[in-house]
N, C-alpha and C positions, 0 to 999 in steps of 0.2 A: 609866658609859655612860648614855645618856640616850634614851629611847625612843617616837616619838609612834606613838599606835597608830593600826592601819590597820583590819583586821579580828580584835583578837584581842579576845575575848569573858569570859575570866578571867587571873588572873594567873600561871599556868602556862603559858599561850602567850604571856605577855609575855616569864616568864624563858626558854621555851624560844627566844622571837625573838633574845637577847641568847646563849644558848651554843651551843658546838660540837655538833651533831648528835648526835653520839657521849656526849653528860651523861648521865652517871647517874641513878636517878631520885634518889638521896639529892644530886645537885647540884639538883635541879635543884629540890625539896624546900627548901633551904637560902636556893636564891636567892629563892624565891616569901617566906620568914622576911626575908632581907635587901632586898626592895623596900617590903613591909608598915614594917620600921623605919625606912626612908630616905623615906618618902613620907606623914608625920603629918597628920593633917589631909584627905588625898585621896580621895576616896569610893572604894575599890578594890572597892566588891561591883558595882558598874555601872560596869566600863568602857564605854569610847563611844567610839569614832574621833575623832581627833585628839588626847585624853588624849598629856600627858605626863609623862613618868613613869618615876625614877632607878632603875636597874636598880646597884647598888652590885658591883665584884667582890667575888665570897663571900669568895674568901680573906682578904682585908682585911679585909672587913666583920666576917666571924665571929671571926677574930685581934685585932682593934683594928688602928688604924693602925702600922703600923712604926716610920714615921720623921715626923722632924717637917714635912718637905716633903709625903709623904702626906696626912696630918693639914690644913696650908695648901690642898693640892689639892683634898682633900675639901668644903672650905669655900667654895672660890672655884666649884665645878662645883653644890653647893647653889645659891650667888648667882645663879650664871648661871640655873640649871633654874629658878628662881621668876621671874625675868626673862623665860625663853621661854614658862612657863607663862603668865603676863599678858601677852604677844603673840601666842599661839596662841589665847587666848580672844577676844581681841581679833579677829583676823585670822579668824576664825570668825564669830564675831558677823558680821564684814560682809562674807564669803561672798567675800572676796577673793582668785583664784588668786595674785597678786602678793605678798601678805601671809602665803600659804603657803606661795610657794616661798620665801621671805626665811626664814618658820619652819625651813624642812627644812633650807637653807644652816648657821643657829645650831648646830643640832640637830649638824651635821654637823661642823661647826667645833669644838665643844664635846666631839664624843665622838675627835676628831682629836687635839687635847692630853690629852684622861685618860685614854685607851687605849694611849696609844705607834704 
């Protein structure tokens, strides 16, 4: 899943934005471990609205992938997430609602196929 932030301030309200209500704190613990791996390179101590940013499912994540289509998927929702991330910076920089809703559409589009 892939998640641009609105108001969430650390990376516990990013994972609790991405799971069911009802998470555990040891999920929700796991997921905050599985965005930290999925997201190299991303400044995660200053989040900032519009940040985007790979929320992995834990199960997968902490399992390794299953199968070799998982594995494919994984890679091709990376591609994409570095694509939106250089659109959303984009589309910020020039303070453009058009260039955001086009972000959220991706956004949306993208967690449409890796979700089910």
């Amino acid at each position: 899943m892939i998640v641009q932030t609105t108001n969430e301030t650390d990376l516990e309200s990013v994972a609790r934005q991405a799971l069911p209500t009802s998470a555990s704190e040891q999920t929700v613990s796991q997921t905050v471990s599985a965005i930290l791996a999925a997201n190299p390179g991303l400044n995660l101590d200053s989040i900032t609205p519009g940040m985007v940013i790979i929320v992995p499912n834990t199960s997968t994540t902490l399992a390794g992938p299953a199968t070799a289509a998982e594995a494919i998927l994984s890679r091709v929702e990376s591609a994409l997430t570095t694509a939106i991330r250089e659109f959303a910076t984009i589309a910020a920089q020039a303070n453009t609602p058009a260039l955001t809703a086009v972000t959220q559409q991706w956004i949306a589009q993208v967690n449409a196929l890796t979700t089910g």
